[in-house]
N, CA and C atoms of all chains as a GROMACS GRO file, in nm:
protein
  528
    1UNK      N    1   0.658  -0.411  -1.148
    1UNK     CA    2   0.696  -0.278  -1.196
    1UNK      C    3   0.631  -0.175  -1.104
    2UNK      N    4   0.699  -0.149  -1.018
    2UNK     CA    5   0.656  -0.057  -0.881
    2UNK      C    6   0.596   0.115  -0.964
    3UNK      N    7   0.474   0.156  -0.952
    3UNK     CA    8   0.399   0.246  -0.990
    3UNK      C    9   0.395   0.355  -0.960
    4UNK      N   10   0.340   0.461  -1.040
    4UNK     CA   11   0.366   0.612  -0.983
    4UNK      C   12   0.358   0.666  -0.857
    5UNK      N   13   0.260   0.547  -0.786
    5UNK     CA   14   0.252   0.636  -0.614
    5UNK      C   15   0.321   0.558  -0.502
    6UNK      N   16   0.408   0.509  -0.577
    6UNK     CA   17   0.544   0.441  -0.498
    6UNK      C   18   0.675   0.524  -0.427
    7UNK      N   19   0.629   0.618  -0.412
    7UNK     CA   20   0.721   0.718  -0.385
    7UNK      C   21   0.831   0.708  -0.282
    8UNK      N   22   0.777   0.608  -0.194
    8UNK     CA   23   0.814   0.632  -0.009
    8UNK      C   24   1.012   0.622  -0.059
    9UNK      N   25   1.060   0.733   0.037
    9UNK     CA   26   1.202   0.724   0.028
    9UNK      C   27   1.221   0.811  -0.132
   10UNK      N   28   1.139   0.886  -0.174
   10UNK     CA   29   1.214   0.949  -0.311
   10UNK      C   30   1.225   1.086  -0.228
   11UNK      N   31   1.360   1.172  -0.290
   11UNK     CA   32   1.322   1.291  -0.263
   11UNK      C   33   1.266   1.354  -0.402
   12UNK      N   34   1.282   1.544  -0.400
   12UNK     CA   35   1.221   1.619  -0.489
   12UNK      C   36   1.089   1.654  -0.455
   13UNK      N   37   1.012   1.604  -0.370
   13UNK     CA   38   0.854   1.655  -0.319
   13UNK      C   39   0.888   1.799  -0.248
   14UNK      N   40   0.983   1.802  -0.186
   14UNK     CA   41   0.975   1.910  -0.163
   14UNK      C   42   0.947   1.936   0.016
   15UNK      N   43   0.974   1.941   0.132
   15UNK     CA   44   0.911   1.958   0.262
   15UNK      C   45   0.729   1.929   0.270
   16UNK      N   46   0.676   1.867   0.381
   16UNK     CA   47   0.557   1.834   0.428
   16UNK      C   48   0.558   1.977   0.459
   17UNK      N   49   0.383   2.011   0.291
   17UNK     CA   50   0.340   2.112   0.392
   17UNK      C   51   0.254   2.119   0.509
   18UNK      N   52   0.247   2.123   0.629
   18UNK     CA   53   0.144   2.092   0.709
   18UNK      C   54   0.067   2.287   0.730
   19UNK      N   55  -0.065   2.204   0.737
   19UNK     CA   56  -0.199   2.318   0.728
   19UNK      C   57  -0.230   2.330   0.872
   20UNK      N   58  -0.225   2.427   0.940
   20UNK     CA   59  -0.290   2.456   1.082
   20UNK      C   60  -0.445   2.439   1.089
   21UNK      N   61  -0.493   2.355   1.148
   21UNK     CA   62  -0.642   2.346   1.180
   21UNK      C   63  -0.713   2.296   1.014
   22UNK      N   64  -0.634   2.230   0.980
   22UNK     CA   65  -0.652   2.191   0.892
   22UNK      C   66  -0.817   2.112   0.859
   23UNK      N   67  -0.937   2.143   0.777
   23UNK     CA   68  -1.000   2.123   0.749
   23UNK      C   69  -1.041   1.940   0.691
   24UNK      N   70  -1.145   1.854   0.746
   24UNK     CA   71  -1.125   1.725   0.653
   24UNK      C   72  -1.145   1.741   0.513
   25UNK      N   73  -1.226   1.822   0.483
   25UNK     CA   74  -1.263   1.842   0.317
   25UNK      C   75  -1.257   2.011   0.285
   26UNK      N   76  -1.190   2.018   0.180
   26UNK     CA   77  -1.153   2.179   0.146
   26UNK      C   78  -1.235   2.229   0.061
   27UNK      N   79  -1.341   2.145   0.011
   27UNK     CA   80  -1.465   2.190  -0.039
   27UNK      C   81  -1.535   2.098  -0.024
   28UNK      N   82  -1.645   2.072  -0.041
   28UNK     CA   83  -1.843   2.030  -0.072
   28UNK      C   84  -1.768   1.869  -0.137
   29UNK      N   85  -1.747   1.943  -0.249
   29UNK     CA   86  -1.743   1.809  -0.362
   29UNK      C   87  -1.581   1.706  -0.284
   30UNK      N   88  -1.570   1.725  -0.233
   30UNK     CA   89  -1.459   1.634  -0.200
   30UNK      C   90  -1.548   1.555  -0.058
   31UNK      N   91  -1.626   1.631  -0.011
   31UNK     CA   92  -1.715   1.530   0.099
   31UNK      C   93  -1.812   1.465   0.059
   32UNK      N   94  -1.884   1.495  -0.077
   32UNK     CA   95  -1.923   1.432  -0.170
   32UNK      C   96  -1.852   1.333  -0.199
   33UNK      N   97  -1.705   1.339  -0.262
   33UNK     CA   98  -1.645   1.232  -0.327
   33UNK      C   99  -1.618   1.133  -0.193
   34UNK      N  100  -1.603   1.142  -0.084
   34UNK     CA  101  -1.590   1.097   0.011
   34UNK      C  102  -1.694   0.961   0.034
   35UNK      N  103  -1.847   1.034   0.061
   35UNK     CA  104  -1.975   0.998   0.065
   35UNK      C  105  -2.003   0.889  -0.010
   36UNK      N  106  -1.938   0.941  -0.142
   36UNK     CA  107  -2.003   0.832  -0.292
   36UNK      C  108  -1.908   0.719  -0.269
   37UNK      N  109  -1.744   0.697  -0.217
   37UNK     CA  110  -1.654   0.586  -0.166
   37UNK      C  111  -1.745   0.506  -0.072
   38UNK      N  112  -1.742   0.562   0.036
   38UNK     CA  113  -1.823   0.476   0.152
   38UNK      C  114  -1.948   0.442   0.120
   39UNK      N  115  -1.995   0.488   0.033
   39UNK     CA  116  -2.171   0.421  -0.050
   39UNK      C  117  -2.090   0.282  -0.100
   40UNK      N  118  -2.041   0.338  -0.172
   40UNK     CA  119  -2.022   0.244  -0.291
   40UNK      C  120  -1.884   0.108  -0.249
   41UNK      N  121  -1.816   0.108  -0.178
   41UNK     CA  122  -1.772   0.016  -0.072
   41UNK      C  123  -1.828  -0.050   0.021
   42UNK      N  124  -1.977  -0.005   0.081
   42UNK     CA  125  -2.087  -0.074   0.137
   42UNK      C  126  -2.159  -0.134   0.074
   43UNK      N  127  -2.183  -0.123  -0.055
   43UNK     CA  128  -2.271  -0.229  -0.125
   43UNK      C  129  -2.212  -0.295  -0.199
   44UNK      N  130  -2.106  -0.283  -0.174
   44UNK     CA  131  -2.002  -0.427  -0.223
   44UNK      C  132  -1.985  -0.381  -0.375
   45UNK      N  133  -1.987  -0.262  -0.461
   45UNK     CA  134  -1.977  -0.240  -0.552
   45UNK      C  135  -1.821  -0.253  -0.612
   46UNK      N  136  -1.721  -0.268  -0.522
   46UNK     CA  137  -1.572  -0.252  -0.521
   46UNK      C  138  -1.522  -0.276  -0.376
   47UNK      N  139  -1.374  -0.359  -0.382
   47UNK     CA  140  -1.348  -0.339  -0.224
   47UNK      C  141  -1.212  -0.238  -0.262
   48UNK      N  142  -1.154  -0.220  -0.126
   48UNK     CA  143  -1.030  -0.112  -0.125
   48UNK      C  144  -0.959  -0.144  -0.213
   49UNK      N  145  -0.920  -0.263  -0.184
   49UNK     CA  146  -0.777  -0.331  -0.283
   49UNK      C  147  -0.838  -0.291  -0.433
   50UNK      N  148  -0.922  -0.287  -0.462
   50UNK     CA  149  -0.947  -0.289  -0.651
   50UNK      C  150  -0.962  -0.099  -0.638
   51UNK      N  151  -1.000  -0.050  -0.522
   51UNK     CA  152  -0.986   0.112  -0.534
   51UNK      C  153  -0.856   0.146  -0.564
   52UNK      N  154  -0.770   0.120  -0.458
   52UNK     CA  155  -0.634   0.111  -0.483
   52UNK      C  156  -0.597   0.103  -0.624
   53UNK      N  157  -0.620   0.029  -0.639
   53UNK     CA  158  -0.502  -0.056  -0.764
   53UNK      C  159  -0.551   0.084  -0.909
   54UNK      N  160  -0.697   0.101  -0.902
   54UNK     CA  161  -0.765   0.167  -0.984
   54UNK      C  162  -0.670   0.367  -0.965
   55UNK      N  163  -0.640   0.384  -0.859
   55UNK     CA  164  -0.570   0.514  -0.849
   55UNK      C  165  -0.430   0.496  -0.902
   56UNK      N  166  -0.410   0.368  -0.893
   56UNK     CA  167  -0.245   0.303  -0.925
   56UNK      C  168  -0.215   0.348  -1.042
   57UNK      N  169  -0.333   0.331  -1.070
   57UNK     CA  170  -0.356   0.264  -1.256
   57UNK      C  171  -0.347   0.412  -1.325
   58UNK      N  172  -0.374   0.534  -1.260
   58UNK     CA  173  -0.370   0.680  -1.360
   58UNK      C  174  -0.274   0.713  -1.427
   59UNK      N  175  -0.267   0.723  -1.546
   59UNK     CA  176  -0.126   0.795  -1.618
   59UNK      C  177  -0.075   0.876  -1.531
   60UNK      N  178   0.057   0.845  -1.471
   60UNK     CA  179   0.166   0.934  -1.410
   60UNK      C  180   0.154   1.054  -1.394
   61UNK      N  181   0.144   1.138  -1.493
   61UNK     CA  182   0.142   1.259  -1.505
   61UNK      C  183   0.001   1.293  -1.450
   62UNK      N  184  -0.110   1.274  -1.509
   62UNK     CA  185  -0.227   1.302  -1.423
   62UNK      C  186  -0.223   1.243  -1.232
   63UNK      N  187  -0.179   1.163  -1.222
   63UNK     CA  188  -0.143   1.123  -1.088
   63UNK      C  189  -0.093   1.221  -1.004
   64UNK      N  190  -0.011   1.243  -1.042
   64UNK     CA  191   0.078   1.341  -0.984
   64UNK      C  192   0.038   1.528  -1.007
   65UNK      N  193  -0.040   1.531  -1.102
   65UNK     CA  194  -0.098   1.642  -1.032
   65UNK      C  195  -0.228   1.669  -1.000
   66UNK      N  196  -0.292   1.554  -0.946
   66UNK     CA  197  -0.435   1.550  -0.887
   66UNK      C  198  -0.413   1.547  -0.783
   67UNK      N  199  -0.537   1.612  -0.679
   67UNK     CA  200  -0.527   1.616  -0.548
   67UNK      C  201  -0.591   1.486  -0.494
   68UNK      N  202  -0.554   1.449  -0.326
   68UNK     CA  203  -0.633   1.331  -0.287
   68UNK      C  204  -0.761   1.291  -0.314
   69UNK      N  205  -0.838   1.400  -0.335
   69UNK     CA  206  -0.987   1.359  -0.341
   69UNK      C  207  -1.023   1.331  -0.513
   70UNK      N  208  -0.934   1.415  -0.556
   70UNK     CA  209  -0.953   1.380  -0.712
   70UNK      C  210  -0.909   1.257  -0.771
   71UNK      N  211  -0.834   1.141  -0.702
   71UNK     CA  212  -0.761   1.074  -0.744
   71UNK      C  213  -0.876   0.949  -0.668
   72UNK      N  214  -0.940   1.017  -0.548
   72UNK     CA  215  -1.042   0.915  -0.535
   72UNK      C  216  -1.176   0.882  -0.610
   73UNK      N  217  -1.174   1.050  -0.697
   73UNK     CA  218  -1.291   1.066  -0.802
   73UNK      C  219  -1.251   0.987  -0.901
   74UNK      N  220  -1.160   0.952  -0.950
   74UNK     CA  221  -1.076   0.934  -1.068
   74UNK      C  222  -1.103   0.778  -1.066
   75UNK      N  223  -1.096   0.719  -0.906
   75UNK     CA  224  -1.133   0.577  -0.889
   75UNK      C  225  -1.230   0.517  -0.912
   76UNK      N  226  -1.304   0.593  -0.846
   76UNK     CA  227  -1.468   0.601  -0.861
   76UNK      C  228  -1.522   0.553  -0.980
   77UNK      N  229  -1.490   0.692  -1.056
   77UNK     CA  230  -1.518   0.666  -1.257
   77UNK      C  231  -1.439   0.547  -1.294
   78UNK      N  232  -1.356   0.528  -1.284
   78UNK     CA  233  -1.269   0.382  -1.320
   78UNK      C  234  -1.344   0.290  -1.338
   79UNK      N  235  -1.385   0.268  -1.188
   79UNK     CA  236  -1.406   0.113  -1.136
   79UNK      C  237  -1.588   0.108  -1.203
   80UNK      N  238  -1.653   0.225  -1.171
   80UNK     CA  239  -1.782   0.218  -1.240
   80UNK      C  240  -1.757   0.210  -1.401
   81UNK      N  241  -1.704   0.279  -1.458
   81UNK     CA  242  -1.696   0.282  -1.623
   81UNK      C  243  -1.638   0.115  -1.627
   82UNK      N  244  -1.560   0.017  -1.531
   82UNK     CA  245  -1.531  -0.078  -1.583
   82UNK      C  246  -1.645  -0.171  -1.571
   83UNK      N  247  -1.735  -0.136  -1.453
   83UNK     CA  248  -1.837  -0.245  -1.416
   83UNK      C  249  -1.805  -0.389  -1.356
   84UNK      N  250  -0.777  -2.027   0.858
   84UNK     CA  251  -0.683  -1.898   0.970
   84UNK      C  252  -0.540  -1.962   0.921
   85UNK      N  253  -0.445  -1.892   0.863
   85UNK     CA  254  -0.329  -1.949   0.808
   85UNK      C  255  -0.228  -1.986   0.873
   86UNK      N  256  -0.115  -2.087   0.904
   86UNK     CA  257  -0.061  -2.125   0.988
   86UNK      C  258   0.067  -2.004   0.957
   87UNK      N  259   0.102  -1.983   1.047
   87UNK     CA  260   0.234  -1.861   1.060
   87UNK      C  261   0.381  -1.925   1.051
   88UNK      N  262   0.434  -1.873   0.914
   88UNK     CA  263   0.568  -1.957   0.855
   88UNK      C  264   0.670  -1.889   0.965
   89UNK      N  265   0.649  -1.742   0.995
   89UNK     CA  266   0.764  -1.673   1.088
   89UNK      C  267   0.728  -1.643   1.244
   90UNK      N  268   0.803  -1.633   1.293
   90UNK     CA  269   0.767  -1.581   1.434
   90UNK      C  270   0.836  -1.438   1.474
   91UNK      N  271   0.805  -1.354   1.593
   91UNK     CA  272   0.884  -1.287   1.594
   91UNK      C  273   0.995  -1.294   1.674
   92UNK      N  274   1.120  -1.237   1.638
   92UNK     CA  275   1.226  -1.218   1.617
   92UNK      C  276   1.321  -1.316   1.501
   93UNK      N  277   1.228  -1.390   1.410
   93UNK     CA  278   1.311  -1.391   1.249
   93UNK      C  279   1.384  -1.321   1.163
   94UNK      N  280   1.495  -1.312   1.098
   94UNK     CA  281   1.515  -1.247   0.999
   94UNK      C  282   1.473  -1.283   0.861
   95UNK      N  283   1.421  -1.188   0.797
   95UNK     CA  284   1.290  -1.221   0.682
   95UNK      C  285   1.359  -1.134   0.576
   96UNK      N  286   1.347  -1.181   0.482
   96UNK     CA  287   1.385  -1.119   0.344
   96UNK      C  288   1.284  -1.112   0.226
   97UNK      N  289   1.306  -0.957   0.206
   97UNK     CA  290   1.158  -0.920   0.158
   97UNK      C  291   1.195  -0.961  -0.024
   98UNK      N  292   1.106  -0.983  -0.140
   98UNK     CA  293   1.096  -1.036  -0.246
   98UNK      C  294   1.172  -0.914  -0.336
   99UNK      N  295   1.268  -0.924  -0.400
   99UNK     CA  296   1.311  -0.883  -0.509
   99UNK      C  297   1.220  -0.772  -0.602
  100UNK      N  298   1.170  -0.881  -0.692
  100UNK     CA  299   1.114  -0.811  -0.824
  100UNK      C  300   0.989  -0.795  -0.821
  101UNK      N  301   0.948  -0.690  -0.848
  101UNK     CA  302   0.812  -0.552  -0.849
  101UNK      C  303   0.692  -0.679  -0.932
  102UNK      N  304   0.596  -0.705  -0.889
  102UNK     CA  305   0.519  -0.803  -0.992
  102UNK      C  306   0.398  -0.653  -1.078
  103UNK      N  307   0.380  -0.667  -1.184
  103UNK     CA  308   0.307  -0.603  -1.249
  103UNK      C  309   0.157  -0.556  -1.215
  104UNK      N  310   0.136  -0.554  -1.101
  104UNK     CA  311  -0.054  -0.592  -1.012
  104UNK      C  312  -0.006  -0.478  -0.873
  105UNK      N  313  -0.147  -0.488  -0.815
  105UNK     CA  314  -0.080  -0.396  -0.755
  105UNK      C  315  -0.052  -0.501  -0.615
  106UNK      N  316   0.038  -0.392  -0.518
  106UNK     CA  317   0.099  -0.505  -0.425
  106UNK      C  318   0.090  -0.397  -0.306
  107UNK      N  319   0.123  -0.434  -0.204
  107UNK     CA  320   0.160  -0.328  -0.021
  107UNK      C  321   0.290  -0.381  -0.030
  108UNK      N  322   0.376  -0.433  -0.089
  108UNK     CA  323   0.500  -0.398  -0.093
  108UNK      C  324   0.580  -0.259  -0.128
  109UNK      N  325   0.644  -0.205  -0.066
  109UNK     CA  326   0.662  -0.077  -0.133
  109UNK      C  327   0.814  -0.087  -0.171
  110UNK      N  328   0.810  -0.025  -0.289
  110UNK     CA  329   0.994  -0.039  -0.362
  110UNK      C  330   1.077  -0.006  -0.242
  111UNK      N  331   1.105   0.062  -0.209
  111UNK     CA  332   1.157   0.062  -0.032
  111UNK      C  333   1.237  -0.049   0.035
  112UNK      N  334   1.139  -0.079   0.044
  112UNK     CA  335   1.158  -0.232   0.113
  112UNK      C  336   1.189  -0.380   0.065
  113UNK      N  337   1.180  -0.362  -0.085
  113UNK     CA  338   1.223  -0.480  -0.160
  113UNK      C  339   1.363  -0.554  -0.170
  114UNK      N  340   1.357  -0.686  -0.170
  114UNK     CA  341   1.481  -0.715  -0.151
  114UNK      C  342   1.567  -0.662  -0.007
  115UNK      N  343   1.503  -0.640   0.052
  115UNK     CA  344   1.570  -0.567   0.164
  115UNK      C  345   1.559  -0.697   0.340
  116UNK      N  346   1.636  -0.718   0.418
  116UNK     CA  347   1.682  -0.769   0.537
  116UNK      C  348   1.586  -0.711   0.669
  117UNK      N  349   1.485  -0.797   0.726
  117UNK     CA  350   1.426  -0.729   0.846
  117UNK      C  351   1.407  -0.821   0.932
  118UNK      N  352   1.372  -0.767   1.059
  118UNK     CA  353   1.323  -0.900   1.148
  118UNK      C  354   1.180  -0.868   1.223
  119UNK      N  355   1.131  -0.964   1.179
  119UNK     CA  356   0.960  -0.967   1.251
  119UNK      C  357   0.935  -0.907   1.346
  120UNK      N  358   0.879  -0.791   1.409
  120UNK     CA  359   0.862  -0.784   1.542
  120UNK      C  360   0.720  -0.815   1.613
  121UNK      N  361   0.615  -0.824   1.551
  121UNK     CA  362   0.480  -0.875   1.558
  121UNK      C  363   0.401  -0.971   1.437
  122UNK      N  364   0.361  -1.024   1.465
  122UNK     CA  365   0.251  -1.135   1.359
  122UNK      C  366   0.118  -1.098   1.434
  123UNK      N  367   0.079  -1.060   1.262
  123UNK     CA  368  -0.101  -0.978   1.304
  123UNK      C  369  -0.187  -1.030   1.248
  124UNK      N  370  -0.182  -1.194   1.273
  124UNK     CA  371  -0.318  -1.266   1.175
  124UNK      C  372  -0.299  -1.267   1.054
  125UNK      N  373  -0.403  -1.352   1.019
  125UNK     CA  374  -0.425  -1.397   0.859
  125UNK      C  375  -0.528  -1.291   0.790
  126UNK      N  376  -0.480  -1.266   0.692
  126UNK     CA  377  -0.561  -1.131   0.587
  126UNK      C  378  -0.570  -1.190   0.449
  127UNK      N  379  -0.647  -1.165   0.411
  127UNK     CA  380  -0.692  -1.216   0.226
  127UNK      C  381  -0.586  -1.101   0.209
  128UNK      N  382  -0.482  -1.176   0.094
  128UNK     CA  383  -0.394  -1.062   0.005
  128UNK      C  384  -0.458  -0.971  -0.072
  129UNK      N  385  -0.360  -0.875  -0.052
  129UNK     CA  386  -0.432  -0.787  -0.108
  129UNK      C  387  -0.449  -0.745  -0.291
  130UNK      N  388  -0.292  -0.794  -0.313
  130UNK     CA  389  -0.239  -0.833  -0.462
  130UNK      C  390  -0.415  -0.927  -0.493
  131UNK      N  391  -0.424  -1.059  -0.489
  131UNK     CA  392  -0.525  -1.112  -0.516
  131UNK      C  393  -0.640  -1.046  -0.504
  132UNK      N  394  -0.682  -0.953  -0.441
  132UNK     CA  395  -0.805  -0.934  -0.423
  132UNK      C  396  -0.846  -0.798  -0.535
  133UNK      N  397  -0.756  -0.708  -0.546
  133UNK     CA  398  -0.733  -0.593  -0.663
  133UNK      C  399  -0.718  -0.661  -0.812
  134UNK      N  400  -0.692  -0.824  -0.789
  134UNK     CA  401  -0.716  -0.827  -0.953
  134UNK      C  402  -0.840  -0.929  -0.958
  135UNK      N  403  -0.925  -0.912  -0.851
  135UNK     CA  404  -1.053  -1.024  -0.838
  135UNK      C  405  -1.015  -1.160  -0.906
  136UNK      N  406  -0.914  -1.204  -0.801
  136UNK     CA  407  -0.885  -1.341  -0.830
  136UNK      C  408  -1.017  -1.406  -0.733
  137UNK      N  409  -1.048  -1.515  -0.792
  137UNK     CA  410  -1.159  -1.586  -0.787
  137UNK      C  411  -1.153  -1.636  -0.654
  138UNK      N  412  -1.066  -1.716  -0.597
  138UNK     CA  413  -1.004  -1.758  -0.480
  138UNK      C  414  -0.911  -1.686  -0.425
  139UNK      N  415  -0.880  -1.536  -0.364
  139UNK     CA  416  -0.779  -1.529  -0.290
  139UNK      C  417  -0.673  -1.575  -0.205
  140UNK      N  418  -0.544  -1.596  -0.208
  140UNK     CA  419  -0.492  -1.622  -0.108
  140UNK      C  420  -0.500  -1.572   0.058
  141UNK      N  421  -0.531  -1.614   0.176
  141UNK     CA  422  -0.554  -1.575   0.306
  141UNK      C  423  -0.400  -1.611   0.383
  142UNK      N  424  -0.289  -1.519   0.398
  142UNK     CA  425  -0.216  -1.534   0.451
  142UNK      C  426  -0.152  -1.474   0.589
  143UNK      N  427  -0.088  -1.509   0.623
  143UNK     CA  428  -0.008  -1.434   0.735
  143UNK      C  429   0.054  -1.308   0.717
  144UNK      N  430  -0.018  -1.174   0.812
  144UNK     CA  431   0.089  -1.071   0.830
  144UNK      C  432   0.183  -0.992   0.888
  145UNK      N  433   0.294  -0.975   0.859
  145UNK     CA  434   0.386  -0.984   0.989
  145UNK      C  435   0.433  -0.840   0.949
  146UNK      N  436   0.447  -0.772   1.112
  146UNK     CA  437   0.500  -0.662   1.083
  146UNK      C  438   0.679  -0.664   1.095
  147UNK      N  439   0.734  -0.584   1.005
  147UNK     CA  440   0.894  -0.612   1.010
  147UNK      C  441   0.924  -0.458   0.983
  148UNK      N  442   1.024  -0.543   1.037
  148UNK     CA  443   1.100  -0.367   1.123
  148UNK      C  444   1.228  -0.393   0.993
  149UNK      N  445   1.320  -0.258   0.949
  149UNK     CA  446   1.399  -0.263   0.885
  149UNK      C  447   1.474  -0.141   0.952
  150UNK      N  448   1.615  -0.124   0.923
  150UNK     CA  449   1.719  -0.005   0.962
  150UNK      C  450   1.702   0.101   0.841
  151UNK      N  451   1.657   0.184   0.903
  151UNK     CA  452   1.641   0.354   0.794
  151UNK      C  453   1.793   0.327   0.716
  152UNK      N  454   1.914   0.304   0.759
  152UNK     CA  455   2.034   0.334   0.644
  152UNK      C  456   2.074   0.224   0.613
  153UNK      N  457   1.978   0.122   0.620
  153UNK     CA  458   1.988   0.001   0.553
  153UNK      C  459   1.902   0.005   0.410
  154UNK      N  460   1.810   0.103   0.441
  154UNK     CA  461   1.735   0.104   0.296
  154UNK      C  462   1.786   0.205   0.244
  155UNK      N  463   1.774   0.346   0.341
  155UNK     CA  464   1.849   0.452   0.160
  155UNK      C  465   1.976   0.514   0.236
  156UNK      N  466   2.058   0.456   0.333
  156UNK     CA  467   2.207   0.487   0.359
  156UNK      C  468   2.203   0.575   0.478
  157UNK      N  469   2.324   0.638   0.511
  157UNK     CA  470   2.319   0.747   0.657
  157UNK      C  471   2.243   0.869   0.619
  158UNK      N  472   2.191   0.923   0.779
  158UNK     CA  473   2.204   0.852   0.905
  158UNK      C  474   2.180   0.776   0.994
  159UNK      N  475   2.262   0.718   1.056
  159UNK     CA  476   2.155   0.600   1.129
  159UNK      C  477   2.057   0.652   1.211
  160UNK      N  478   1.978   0.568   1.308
  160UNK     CA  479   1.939   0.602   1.423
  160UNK      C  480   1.782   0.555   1.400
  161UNK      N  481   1.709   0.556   1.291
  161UNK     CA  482   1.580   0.510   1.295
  161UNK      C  483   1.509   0.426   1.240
  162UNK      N  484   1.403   0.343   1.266
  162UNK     CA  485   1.375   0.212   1.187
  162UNK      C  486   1.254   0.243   1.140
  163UNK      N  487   1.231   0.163   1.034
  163UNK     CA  488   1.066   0.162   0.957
  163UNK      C  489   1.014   0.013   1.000
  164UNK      N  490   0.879   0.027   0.949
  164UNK     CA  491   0.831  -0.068   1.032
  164UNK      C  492   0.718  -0.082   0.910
  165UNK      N  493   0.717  -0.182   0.825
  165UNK     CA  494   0.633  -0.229   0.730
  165UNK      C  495   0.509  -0.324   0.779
  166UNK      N  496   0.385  -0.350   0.760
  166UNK     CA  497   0.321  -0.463   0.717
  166UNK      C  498   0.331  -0.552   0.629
  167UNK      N  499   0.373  -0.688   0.615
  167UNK     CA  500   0.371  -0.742   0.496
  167UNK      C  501   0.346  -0.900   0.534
  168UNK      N  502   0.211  -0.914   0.369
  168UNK     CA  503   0.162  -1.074   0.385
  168UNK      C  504   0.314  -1.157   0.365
  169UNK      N  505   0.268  -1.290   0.392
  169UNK     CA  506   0.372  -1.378   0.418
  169UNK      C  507   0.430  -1.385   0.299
  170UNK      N  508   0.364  -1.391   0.151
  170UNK     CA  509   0.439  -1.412   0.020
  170UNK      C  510   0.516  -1.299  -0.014
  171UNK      N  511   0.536  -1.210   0.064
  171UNK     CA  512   0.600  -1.120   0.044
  171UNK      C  513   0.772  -1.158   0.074
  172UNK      N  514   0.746  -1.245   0.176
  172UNK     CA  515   0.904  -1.273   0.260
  172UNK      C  516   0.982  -1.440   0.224
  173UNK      N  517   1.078  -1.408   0.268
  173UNK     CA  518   1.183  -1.553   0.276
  173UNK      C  519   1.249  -1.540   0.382
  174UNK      N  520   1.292  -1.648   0.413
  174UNK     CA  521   1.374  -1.656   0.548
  174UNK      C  522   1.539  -1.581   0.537
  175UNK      N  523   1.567  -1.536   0.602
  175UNK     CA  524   1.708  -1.441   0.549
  175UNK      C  525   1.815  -1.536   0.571
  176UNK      N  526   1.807  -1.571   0.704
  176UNK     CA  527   1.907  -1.679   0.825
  176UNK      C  528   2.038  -1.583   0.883
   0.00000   0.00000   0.00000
């Protein structure tokens, strides 16, 4: 049952907006959320594939209107709240 | 190191039905007609490894090329180009 961030080939998104000089992190806490991935993927706390699957896993509707870094926060809490 | 079921220039036919876990198959490409154009080594699946299966499968991944209006119709002119482990595919002929 192919999942909310299965998108490739849908339309309705709307045109790629692309950002000039576009920044890696658009605030603090998203290089934070960044930081706490690569911690926590180095000590073997989670590998990608179970990160993945864990962003897969968000009710639709919250999926879809979280931004990238929030959806990696969202993983984060997941995979720790599951232990 | 997994022995390689395809080579390139095969035609490979990608799996039907969506399994409930997560997968690098993308609806896209399902059920859909391609032919190998590179084989990139053996990779622990990734399906297995997101549901901490105990033993992963380590298979072959082959990159396959598909026709843009073969998956969502005209215009022609450009191809996609997927990664996908070997349980992903069947032989087309």
């Amino acid at each position: 049952m192919a999942r909310v961030n299965d998108v490739g080939g849908q339309t309705g998104f709307g045109p790629l907006r692309i950002e000039p000089d576009e920044p890696p992190f658009h605030a603090d806490w998203e290089a934070r959320v960044y930081a706490l991935n690569v911690a926590m993927l180095r000590r073997g706390a989670y590998d990608l594939d179970r990160f993945r699957d864990a962003i897969e896993r968000m009710p639709p509707e919250e999926y879809l209107a979280a931004s990238y870094y929030e959806r990696w926060l969202h993983a984060i809490e997941t995979l720790t709240a599951d232990g | 190191m997994a022995d390689a079921r395809f080579a390139v220039g095969d035609r490979v036919r990608t799996r039907a039905v969506d399994p409930p876990h997560h997968t690098r198959l993308p609806r896209y490409a399902c059920g859909q007609v391609g032919e190998v154009v590179e084989v990139q080594g053996s990779w622990i699946l990734a399906d297995d490894r997101a549901q901490r299966v105990a033993e992963p499968r380590v298979e072959t991944v082959y990159t396959v090329r598909f026709r843009a209006e073969e998956l969502w119709g005209p215009p022609a002119g450009h191809l996609v180009q997927v990664e996908l482990w070997e349980s992903y595919l069947e032989e087309a002929g």
